[in-house]
VEXKOL-623124 format. One record per atom (N, C-alpha, C, O): residue in one letter; y, x, z. Coordinates in steps of 0.05 Angstrom, whole numbers, plus 5000, padded with zeros to 4 digits. Each point is the difference from the previous one (the first is absolute). Layout:
aYXZ;...
//
This chain:
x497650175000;x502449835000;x502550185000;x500050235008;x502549614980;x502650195001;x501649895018;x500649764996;x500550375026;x502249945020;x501749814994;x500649835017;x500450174958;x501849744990;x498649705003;x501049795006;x496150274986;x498849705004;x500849955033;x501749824999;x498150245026;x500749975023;x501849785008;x499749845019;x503050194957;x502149805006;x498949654995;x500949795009;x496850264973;x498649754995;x498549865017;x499449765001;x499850465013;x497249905027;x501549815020;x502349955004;x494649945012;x501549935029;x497249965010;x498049954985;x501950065041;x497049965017;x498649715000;x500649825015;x497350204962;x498049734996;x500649795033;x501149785000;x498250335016;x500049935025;x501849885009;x499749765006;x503150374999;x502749885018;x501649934979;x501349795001;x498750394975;x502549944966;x501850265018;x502350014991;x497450125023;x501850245009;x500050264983;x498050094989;x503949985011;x500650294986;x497250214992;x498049885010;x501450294982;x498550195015;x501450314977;x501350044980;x497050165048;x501050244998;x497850184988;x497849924994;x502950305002;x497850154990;x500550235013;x502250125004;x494749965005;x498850195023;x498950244985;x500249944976;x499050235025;x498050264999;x500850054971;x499350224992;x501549694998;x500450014960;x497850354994;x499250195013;x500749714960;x499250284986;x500449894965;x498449864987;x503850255004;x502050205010;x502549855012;x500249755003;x501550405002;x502549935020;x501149664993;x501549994980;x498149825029;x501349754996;x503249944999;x500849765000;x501250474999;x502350034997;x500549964968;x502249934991;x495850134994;x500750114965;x497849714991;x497949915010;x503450034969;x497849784988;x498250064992;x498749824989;x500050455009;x496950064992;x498349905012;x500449905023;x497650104966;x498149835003;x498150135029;x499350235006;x500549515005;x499050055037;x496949954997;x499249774996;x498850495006;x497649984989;x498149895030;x498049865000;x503450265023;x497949935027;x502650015021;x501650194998;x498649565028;x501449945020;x498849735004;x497849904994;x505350025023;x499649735012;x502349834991;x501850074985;x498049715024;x502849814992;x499149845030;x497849905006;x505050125012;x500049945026;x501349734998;x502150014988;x497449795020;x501549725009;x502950055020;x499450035024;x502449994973;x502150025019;x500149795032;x500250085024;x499549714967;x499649835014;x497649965023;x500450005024;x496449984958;x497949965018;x498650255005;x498250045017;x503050154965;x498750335000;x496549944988;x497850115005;x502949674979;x496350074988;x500450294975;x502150104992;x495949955002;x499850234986;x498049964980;x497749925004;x503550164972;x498349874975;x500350334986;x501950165000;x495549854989;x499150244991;x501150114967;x499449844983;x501750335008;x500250144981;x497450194985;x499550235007;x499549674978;x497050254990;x499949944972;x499749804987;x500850545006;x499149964968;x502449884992;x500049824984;x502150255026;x502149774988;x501049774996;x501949964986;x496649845028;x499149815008;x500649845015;x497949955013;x504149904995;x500849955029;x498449635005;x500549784989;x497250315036;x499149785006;x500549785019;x498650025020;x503049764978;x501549825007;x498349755001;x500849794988;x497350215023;x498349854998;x500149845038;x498450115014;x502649764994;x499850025022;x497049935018;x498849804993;x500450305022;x497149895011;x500849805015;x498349835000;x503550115012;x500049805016;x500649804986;x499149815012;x501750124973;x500049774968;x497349954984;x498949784993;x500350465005;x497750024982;x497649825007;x498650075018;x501049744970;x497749745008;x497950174992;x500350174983;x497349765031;x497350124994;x500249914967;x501050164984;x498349685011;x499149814973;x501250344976;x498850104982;x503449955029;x501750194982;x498450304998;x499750114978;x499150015053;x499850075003;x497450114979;x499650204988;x498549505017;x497950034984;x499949974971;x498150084986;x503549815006;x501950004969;x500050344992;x498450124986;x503749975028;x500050314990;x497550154992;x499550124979;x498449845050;x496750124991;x499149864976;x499050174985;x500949605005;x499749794988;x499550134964;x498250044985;x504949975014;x500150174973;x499350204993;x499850074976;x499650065042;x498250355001;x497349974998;x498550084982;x500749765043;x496749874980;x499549914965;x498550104983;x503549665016;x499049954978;x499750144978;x498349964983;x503950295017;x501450144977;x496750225005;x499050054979;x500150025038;x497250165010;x498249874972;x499550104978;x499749635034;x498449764987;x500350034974;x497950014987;x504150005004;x500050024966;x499850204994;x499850014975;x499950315041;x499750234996;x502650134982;x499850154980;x502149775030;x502850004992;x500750365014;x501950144994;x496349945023;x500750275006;x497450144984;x499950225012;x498749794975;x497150244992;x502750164979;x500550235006;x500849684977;x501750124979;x503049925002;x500749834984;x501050275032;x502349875007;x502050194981;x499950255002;x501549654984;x502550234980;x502449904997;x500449774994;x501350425011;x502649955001;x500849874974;x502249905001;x496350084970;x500249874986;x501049804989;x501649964982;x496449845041;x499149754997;x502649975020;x501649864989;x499250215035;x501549965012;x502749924990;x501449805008;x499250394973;x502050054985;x500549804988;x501949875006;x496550074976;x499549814974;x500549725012;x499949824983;x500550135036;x499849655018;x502949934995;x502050145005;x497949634985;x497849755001;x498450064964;x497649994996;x503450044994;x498850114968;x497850085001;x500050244996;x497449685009;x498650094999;x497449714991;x501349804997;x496150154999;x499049804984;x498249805023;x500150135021;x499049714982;x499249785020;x501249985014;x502350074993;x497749845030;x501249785018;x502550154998;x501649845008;x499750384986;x503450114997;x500949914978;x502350064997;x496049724971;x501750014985;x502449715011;x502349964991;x496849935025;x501249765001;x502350095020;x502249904999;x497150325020;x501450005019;x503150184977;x502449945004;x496950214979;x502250154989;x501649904988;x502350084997;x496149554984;x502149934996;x501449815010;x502149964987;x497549855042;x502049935016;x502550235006;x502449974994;x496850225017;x501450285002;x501750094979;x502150115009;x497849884964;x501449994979;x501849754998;x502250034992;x496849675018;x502049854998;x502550005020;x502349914998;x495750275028;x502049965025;x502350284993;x502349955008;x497450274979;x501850154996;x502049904983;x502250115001;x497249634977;x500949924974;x502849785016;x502249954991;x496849965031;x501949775016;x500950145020;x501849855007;x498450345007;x501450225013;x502850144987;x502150035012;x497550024967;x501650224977;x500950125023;x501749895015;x497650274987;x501350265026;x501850124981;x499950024976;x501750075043;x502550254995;x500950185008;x502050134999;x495449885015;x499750285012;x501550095032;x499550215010;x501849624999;x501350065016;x500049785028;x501849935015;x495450004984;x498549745007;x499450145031;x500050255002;x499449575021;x498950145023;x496849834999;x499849764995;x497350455011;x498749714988;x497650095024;x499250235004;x500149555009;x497649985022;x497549894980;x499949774991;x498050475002;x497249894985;x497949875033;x498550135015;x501949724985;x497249895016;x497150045001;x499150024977;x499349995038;x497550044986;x499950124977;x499449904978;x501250365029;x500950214981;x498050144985;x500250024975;x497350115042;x497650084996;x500450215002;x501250115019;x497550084948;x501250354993;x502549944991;x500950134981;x500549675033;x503550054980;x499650044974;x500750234992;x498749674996;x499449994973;x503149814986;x501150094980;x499749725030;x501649924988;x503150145005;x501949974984;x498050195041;x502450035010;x500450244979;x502150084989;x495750005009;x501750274983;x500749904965;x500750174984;x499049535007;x500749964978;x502849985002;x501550104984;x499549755045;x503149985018;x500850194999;x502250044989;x496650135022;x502150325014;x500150114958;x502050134996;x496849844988;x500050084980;x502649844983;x501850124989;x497849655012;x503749894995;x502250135013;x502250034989;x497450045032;x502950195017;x500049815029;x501750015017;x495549814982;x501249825025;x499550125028;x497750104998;x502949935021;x499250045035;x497949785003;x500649774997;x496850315008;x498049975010;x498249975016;x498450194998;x500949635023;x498749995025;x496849924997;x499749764994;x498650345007;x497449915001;x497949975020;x498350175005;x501949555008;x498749955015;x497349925004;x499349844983;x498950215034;x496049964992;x499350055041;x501250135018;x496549714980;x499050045029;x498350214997;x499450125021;x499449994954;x497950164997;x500650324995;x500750104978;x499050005038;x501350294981;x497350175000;x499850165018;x498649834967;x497750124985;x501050154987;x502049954986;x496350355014;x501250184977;x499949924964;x501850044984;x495549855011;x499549864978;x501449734988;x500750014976;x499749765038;x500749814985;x502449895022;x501649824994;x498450295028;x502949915016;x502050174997;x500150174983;x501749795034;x502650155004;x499250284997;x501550124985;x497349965021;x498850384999;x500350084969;x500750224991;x498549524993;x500750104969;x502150134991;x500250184984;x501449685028;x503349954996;x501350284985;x501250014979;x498250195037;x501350214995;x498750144985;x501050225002;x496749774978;x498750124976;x501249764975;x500450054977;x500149675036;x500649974964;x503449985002;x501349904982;x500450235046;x502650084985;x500850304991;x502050074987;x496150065025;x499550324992;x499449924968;x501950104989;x497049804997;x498349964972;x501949904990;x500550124979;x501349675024;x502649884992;x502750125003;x501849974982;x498650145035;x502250185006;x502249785008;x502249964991;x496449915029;x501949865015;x499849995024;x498250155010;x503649685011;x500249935019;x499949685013;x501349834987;x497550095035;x499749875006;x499449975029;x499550235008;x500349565017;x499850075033;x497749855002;x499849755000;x498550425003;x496749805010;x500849985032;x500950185014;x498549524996;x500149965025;x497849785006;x499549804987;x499250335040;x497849785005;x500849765027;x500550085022;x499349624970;x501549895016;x498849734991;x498749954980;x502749785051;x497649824982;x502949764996;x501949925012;x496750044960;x502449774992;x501049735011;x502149904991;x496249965032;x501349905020;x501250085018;x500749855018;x499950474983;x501750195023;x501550064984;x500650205013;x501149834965;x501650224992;x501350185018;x500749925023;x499750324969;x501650165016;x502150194985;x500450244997;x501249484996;x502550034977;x502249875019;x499649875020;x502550204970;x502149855014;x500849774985;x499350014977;x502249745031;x500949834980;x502250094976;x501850175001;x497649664979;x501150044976;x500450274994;x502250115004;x495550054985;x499850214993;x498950044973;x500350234992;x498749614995;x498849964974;x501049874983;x501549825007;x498250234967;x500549854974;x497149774988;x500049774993;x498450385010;x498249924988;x497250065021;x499650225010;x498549524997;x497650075014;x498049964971;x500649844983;x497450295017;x497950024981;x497149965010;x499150125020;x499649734967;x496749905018;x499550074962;x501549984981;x496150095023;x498450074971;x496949915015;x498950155017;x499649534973;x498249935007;x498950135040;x497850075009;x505749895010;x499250115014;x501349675025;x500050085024;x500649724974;x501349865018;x497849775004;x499949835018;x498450194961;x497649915015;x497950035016;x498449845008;x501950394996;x498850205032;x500849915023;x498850045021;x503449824977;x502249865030;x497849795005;x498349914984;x502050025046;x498349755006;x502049744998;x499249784994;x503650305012;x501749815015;x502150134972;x500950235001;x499849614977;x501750014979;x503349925019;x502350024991;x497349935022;x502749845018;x500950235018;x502350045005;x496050085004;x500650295024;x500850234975;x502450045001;x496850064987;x500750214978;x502749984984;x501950165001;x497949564982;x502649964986;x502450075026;x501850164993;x498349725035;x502650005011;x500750205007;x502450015004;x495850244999;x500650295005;x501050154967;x501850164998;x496749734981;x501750054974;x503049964999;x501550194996;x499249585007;x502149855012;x502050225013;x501750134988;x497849885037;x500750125013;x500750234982;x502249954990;x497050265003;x500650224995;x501050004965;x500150224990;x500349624997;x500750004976;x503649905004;x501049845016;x500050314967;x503149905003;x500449834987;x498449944982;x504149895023;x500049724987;x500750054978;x501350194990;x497749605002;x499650064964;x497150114998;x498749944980;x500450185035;x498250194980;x497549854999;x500049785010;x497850314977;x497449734990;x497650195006;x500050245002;x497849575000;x497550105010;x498549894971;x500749814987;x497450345008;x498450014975;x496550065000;x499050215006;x499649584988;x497850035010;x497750044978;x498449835007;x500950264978;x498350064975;x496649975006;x498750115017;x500649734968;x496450025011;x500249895020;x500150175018;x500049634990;x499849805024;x497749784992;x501049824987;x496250155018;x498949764992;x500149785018;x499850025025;x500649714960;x499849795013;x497449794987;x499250024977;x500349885032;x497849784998;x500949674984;x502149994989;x496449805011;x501049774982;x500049815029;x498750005021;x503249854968;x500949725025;x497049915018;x499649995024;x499049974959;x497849915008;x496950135009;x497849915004;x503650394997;x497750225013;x499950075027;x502249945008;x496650135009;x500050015022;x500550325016;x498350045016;x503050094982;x500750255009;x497350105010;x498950184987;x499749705036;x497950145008;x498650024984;x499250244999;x499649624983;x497549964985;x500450284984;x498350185002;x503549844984;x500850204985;x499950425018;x499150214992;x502249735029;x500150185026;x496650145002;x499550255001;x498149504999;x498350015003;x497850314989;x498650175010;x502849714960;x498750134985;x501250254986;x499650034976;x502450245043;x501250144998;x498850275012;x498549985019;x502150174975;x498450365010;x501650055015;x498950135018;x503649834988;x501550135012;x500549835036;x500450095022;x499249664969;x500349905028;x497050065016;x500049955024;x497750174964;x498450095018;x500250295008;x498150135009;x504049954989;x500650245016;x503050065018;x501150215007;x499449534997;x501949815020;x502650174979;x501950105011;x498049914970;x502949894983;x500349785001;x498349825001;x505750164997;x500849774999;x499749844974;x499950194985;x499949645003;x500249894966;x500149825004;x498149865006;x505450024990;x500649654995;x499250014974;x499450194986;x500649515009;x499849884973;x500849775013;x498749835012;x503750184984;x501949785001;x500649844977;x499450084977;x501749705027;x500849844982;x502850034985;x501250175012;x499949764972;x503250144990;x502049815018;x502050115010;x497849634994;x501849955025;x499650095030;x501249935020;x496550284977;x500950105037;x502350164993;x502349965009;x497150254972;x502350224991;x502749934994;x502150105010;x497749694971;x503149925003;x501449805023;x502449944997;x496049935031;x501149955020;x500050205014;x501649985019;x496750304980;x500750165023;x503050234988;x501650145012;x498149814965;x502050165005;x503149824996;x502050155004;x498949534990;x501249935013;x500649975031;x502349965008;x495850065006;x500450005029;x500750245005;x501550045020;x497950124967;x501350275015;x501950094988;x500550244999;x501249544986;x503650115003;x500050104959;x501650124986;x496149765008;x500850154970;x500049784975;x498849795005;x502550244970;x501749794990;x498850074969;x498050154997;x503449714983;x499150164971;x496950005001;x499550224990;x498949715015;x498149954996;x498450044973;x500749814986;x497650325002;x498949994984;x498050144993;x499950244997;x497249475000;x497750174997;x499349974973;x500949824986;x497350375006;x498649844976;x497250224991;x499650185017;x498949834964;x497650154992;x500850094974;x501649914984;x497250255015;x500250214968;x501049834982;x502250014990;x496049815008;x499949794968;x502549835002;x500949904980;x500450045046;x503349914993;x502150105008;x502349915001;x496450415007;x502850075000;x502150074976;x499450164982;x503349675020;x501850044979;x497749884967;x499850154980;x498849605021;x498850004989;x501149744985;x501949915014;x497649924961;x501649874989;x498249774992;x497750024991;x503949745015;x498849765003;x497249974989;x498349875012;x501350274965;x497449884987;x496950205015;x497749935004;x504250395003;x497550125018;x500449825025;x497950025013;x503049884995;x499749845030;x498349805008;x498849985021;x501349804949;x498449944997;x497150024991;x498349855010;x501050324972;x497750124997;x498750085021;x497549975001;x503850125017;x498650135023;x499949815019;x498050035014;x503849724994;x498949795001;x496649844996;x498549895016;x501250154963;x498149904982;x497350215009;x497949885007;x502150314994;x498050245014;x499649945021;x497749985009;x504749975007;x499450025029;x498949745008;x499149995024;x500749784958;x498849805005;x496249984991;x498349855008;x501750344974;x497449944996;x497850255020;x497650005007;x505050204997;x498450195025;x499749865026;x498050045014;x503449834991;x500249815033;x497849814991;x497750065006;x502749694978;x497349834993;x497150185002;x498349905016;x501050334970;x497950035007;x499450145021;x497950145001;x503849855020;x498850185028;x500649865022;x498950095020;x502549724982;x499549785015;x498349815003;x498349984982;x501549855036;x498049825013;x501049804994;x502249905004;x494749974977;x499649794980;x501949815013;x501549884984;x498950055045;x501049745011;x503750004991;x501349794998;x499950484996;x502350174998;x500349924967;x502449974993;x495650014987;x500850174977;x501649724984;x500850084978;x499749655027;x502149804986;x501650115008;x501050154983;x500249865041;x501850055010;x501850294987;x502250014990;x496350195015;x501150264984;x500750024976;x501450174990;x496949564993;x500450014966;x502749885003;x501950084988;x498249725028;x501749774993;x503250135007;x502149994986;x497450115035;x502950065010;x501450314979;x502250074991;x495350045008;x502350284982;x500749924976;x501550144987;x496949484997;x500749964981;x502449885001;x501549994980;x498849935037;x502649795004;x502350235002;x502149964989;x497450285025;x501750205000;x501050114976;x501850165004;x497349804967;x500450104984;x502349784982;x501050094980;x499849635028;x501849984988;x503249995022;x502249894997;x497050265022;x502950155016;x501450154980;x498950094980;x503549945027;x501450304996;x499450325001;x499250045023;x500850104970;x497950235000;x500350125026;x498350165008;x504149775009;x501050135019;x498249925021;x498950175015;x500849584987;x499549885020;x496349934998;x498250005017;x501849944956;x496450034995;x499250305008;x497850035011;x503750204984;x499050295009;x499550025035;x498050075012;x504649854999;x499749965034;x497649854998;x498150144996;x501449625005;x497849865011;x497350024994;x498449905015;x500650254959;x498250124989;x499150255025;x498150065014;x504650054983;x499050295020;x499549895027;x498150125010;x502749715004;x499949925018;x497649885006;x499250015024;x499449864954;x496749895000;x497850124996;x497649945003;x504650374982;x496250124995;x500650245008;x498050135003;x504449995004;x500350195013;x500150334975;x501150034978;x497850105035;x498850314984;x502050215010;x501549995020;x498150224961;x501650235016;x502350024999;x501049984977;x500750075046;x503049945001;x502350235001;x500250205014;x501149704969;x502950204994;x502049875023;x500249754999;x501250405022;x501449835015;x502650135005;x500250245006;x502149594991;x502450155006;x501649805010;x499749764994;x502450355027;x501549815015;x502150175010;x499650245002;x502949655005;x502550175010;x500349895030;x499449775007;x501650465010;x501349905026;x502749814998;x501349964980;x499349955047;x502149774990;x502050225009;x502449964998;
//
């Protein structure tokens, strides 16, 4: 971490100041602080500096559930044998790379496309991972925060500093949990989730700490978010997931939990939508309409399937505006999400 990030911090715990202890090298100069402490002024808790690293994670916050989340992802990533050949490569190359990353790269392509950065952006990546996106940020010219509960040398925060060595950038890996921030208010331009805000259990506790720390005006942006159809059952779906048997979190929410939680938590401009409408023109809206009706008919329950024909048909002689909302709203899929503070 660099001394200048400092003015940004504050103690997860109390929101108090904190100081920095033991530095290496001298915390007077903004070079980069490879091993110390960062002291709480206030309650004098002491949060560790390693590897550059400053871990802000508070334990006394930290819910087990979280706890076992962090182990969680390190198993699974075991399981797929995601460590026998691990290369800075592949690291590199993310999200660009072929199966389950092509979809994720191109939400990620739309979310940079509705951003238009200018470089001079302040930007909190969420569920950050290897910072993989932050350094496309710090690569526009923007200030960069990258936050992850995991700091694994391979696929967590530990990455961090091999793919901005390879990029020749900069960026602040910090490990911390996103219902604690340990930012001060209105400090951000931009918060960034890349298929990462569905890890939250509580969409209502997360957004208000976004909130919180985003300056007014500034917007939260959520890429790769899946949601489910009106008439699916969250658990059923939960059920049959790899990751919740290794006590990861994985909503699959519906698209109106997302857009009431993040009106409740203070945010405005609202707008969700999926690949196929974004900025998309009446006749693709409807088409995809028309898909998404014959995908929902056959995977629903026979007692369901008038009802699903009948209503997305009726949806099709709306307005495109308003047939696109209520379509997405019924069948859901992966979500582009952006919204401004008031």
């Amino acid at each position: 971490m660099k001394n200048s990030l400092l003015a940004n911090l504050c103690c997860p715990a109390c929101g108090q100041s904190l100081v920095v202890e033991d530095a290496q090298p001298d915390a007077r100069s903004d070079a980069q602080i490879l091993e110390g402490n960062l002291k709480c002024a206030s309650c004098a808790t002491v949060y560790p500096i390693r590897k550059g690293i400053p871990n802000l994670l508070s334990q006394g916050l930290l819910e087990e559930y979280k706890r076992n989340e962090m182990q969680g992802w390190v198993n699974l990533w075991k399981k797929k044998g995601m460590y026998d050949r691990p290369t800075l490569e592949h690291s590199f190359a993310l999200p660009y790379l072929d199966g389950i990353w092509a979809d994720v790269s191109r939400m990620f392509d739309l979310a940079m496309q509705d951003m238009n950065l200018q470089g001079n952006e302040f930007i909190l990546d969420m569920g950050a991972g290897q910072g993989w996106a932050s350094r496309y940020f710090a690569a526009k010219g923007c200030r960069v925060v990258a936050v992850d509960i995991v700091d694994d040398e391979w696929y967590g925060l530990g990455r961090a500093w091999a793919i901005m060595e390879k990029a020749g950038v900069y960026f602040e890996p910090l490990l911390a949990d996103g219902e604690n921030l340990p930012f001060r208010p209105e400090t951000f331009d931009i918060v960034f989730f890349c298929g990462a805000l569905h890890h939250f259990r509580d969409f209502g506790k997360i957004l208000k700490q976004v909130n919180k720390v985003l300056k007014p005006g500034g917007r939260v942006v959520a890429a790769g978010e899946p949601s489910i159809a009106l008439i699916v059952h969250e658990r059923d779906v939960q059920n049959s997931l790899e990751e919740m048997q290794e006590g990861i979190v994985e909503r699959r929410a519906k698209v109106s939990e997302y857009w009431w939680s993040l009106r409740r938590a203070g945010f405005h401009d609202i707008c969700i939508n999926i690949a196929e409408t974004y900025n998309a023109a009446p006749i693709q809206i409807y088409s995809w309409i028309l898909s998404a009706r014959q995908n929902l008919f056959r995977t629903v329950r026979r007692r369901y399937k008038a009802l699903v024909w009948s209503a997305l048909s009726v949806l099709l002689m709306f307005p495109s505006r308003w047939a696109r909302r209520l379509a997405l709203l019924a069948n859901g899929g992966n979500l582009l999400i952006r919204a401004r503070k008031d």
